[in-house]
Each structure stands twice: as structure tokens, then as C-alpha cells.
N, C-alpha and C positions, 0 to 999 in steps of 0.2 A: 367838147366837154358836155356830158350827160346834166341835165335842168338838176336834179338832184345833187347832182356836184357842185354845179354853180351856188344852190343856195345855201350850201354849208358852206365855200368858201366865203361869200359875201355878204351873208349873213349878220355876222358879228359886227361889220362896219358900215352897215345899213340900219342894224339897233340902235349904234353910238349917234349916226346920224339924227335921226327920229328921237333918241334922247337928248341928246347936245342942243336941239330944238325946244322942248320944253314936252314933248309929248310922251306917251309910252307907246312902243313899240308892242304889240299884239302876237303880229304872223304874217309869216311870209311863205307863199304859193304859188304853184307854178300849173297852170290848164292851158289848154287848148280852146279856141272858139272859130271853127272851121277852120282856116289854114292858118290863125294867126295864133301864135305862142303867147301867152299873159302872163307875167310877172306881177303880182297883186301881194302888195305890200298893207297891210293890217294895222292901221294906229288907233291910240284911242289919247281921249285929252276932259275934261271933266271942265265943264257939265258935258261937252260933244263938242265933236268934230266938224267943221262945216268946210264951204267948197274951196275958200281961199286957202286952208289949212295944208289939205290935199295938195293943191298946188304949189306951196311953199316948199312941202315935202319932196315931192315928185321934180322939181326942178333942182334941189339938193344932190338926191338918188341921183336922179339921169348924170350929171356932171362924172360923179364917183362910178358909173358905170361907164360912161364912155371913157376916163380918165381908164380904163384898166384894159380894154375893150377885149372881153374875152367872149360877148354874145355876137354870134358870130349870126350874120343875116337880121330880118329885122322882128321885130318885137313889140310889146306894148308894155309902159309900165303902166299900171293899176295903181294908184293911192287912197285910200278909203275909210272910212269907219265901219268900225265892229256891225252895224243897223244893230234895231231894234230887236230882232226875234234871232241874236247870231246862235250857231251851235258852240259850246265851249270846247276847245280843243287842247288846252294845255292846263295844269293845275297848277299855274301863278292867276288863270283868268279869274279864277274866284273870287282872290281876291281884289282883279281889277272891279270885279263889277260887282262885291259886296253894296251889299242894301238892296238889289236889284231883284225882281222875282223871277225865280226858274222854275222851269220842269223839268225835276230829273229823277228818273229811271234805273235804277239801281235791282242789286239781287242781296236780299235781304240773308239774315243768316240762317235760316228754312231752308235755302235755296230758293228762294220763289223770287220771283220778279215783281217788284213797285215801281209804281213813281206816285210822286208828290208835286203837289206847288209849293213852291215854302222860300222865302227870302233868306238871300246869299248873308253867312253872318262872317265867317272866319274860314281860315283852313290851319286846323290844328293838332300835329300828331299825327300826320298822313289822314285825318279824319277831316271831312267837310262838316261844318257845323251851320246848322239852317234853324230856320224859326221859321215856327206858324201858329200864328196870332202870337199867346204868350208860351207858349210850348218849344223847346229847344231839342233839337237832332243831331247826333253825330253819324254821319255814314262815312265809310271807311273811303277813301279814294278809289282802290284798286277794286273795289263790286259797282262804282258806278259805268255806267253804259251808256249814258248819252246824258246830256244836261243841253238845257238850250233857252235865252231867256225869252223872257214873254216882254210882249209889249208893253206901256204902262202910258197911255193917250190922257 
């Protein structure tokens, strides 16, 4: 079975898991790091995620994946948080990490390309909705091109 197969199949009973727990489930990824295959599972939990969490998780995962045992050869699972500077990849994340400051990149309705800093407010109407300072934006989902948050130390 192709990585790609794999995570659709098991996908949906590795979110239940990571939910069932109290967390929310992010993303789930499949790379390469020199010979070793990675299986990198994405949680997030408010205020954050720390190491015991990971591991709470991951020892969960592992059980459900050997219980099925369709990874054939060996593997690494990955259990992690989103970090601080992640790139957003789905558009449920917005509203996991409302209130959080991003840079995102978009094409404006000129056609020209932006980006802005502006904190995560909503996503409403297919439209992401940002603030900066007191000023309020709506950008459409489908012209943004890359979001990714910033740090906030």
C-alpha cells in the first residue's frame, strides 16, 4: 500500500483518536528522512502542546497501528505540535489558531499579489477575516497562497 493510501485509510481513526483524547487533530504527513519513512501526525491543544502530550498520543497511534498492521517494514511515528512559525495547510486551521498573528499572501482582486500581517479573526463565507489594529479584512479563501504564523515571544 502507497503512504498516500495509507493516510486516507487511517486517517479518520487516528483524528477520533487525537479527539477522544481532548486534543484537536491538525495533519497528518507522510516524508522521508534518508532511509527512514516518517509518519508525522500534527496535534494542537490550547494554550500548547508539550512533550508528555506527544507521547500520550503516539503511544495511542502506535497501538491502532500495529493493531491493523498494514505498514509493512519499519517506520517512525512523529507526534508534534503545529510550532510557532507553522505554514497553514487546511482552512479549518484558521480557525484553530484565531487570535494568532499571520502572514498571509494572497492575490488581491487587481490580480496583484499581497501579503499582510493581520491577526487570525474568523473564517466566514469561504472569506478569511483578519484584523489590523482596528481595521477589519475579508480575503476570499481560494486567492490566498500561503499563510504562515508568526511567532509571538
Amino acid at each position: 500500500m502507497q503512504w498516500a493510501e495509507l493516510i486516507e485509510k487511517i486517517e479518520p481513526e487516528v483524528r477520533r483518536i487525537v479527539e477522544d483524547a481532548g486534543y484537536m487533530f491538525v495533519d497528518m504527513v507522510h516524508r522521508r528522512e534518508g532511509r527512514s519513512p516518517i509518519l508525522s501526525v500534527v496535534i494542537h491543544k490550547d494554550p500548547s502542546v508539550n512533550l508528555k502530550d506527544c507521547e500520550k498520543i503516539s503511544r495511542r497511534i502506535e497501538l491502532f497501528l500495529d493493531s491493523l498492521d498494514v505498514i509493512s517494514g519499519r517506520y517512525i511515528l512523529e507526534v508534534t505540535s503545529p510550532g510557532l512559525d507553522r505554514k497553514i495547510r487546511r482552512d479549518f486551521e484558521y480557525d484553530v489558531f484565531k487570535g494568532r498573528l499571520a502572514r498571509i499572501t494572497f492575490v488581491d482582486d487587481e490580480g496583484k499579489t499581497r501579503t499582510v500581517e493581520a491577526t487570525l479573526v474568523a473564517v466566514q463565507d469561504d472569506k478569511l477575516v483578519v484584523s489590523k489594529g482596528d481595521d477589519y479584512f475579508r480575503i476570499p479563501l481560494s486567492s490566498i497562497k500561503k499563510a504562515v504564523l508568526i511567532p509571538q515571544i
